[in-house]
N, C-alpha and C positions, 0 to 999 in steps of 0.2 A: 150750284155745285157745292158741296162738304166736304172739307180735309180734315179728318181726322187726327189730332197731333200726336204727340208721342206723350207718355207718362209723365217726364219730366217737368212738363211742362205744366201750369196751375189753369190754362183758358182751356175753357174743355174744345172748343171747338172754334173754327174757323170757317165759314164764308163766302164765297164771290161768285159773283156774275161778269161775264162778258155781257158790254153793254154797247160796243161801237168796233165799227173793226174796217180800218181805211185802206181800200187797195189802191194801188196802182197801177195801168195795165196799157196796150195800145193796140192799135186795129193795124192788120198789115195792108195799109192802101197806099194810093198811086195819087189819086185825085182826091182835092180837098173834099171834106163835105159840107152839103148845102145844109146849115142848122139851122136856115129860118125855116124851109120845107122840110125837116124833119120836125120842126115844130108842129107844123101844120097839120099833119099826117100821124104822127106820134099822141094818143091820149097820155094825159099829164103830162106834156111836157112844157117847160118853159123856156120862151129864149130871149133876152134885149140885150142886145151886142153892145146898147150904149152903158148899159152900166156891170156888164159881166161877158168874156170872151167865147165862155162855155152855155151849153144848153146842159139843163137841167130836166133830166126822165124819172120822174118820182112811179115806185111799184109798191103796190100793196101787200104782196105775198109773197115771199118777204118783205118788210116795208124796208124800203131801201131807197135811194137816191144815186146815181148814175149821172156825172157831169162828162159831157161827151164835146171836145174841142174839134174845130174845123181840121186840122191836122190826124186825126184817128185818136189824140192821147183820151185814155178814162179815168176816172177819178169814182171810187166806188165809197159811198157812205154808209153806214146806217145797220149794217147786218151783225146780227149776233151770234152766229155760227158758220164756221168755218165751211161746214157741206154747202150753205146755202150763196158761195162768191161763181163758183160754176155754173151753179143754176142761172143766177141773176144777169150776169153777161150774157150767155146763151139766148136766153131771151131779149136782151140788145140786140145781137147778133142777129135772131131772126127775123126782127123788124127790119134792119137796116139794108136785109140782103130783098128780104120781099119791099122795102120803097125804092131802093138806088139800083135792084136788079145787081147786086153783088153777088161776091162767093166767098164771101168769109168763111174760114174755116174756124170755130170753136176751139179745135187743137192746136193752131198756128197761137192762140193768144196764151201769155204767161202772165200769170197775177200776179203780182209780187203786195205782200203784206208791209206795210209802211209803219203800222200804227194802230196797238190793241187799246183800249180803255177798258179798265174792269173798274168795278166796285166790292170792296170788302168790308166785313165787318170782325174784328176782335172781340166781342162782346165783354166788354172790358171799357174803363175810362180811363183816357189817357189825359198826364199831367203835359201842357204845352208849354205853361212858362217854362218849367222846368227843360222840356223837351227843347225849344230854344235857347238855351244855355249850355246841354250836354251834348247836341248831334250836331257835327261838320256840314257846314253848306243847307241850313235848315233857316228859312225868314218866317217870322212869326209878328205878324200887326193887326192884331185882334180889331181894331177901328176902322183895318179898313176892309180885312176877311176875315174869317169865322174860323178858319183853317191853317194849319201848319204848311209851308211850300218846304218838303226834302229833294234834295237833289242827290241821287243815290248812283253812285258808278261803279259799284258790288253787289250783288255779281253781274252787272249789266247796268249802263246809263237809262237811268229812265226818273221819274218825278212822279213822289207821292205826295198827296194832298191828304192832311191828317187831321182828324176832327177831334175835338175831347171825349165824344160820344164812342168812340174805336172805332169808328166808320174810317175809311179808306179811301181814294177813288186813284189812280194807279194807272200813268201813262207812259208814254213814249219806249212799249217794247213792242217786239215784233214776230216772236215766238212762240207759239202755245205754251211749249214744252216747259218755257223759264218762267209764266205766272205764277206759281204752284212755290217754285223755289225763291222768288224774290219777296212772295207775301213773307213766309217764312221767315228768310233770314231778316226781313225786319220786324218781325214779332220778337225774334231773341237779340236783335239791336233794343228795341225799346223795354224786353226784360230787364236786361244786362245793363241799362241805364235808369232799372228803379225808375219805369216812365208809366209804368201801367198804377191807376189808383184801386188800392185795396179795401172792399167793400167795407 
């Protein structure tokens, strides 16, 4: 995806991909479920209760990952669009109703969005020493990462991870709507701090 910026601005352009998008969600059951025999019966899936409480249903189309606890709780990994979090349960949902002979209903379940990862690019090099000197709540230990840790609580809590290259990688939101706006306001944080290096 391309945003386009405004005149003002000297980067012609801006960048990102969603690359990971974490739900949350839960089955409305009565009875525990049996996740070694949904192991069994389940292609891809994995389960050892001695080193993990959850089964693990890895899909190909979308490549996703589905961790499914004895209780009904989900745990959805891996999906890079939003259309594709209904699909992916649903397809849970069908297997689990045709092995346990359930009646899950698809509409009874609520996903709830936890946690987007995007990656961006500024195409632009950004100064880090420096950027570790002028930005609030920014760690920068080149020895022992390559990357700047910001911790941003404008206009929303979340942590960018800053390269010198302008590269980006952009976590802890949970809104479509605020990607778009948080790359932003920190493209005109790190203008406004003389952080971008001038060819």
């Amino acid at each position: 995806m391309s945003l386009e910026l405004t005149p003002l601005d000297d980067i012609k352009s801006l960048s990102y991909a969603i690359q990971n998008i974490v739900v949350k969600s839960s089955l409305n059951i009565e009875e525990p479920l049996d996740l070694r025999r949904l192991s069994m019966k389940i292609k891809n899936a994995e389960y050892n209760s001695e080193r993990f409480p959850g089964l693990f249903v890895r899909f190909r189309h979308p490549k996703s990952v589905i961790i499914v606890f004895k209780n009904g709780k989900l745990i959805l990994i891996g999906l890079k669009a939003f259309d594709q979090i209904n699909l992916t349960l649903n397809r849970l949902i069908l297997k689990l109703n045709s092995i346990f002979g359930l009646k899950i209903d698809i509409n009874s379940i609520k996903p709830q969005v936890v946690n987007i990862v995007i990656t961006a690019n500024y195409y632009k090099q950004i100064n880090l020493d420096l950027a570790a000197l002028r930005l609030d709540n920014a760690i920068y230990e080149p020895e022992v990462f390559p990357g700047l840790i910001y911790n941003s609580s404008n206009p929303l809590k979340s942590v960018f991870l800053i390269f010198s290259t302008g590269k980006v990688v952009f976590t802890g939101i949970r809104e479509k709507d605020k990607i778009e706006v948080a790359l932003i306001k920190l493209r005109r944080l790190l203008k406004k701090e003389n952080l971008f290096l001038t060819a």
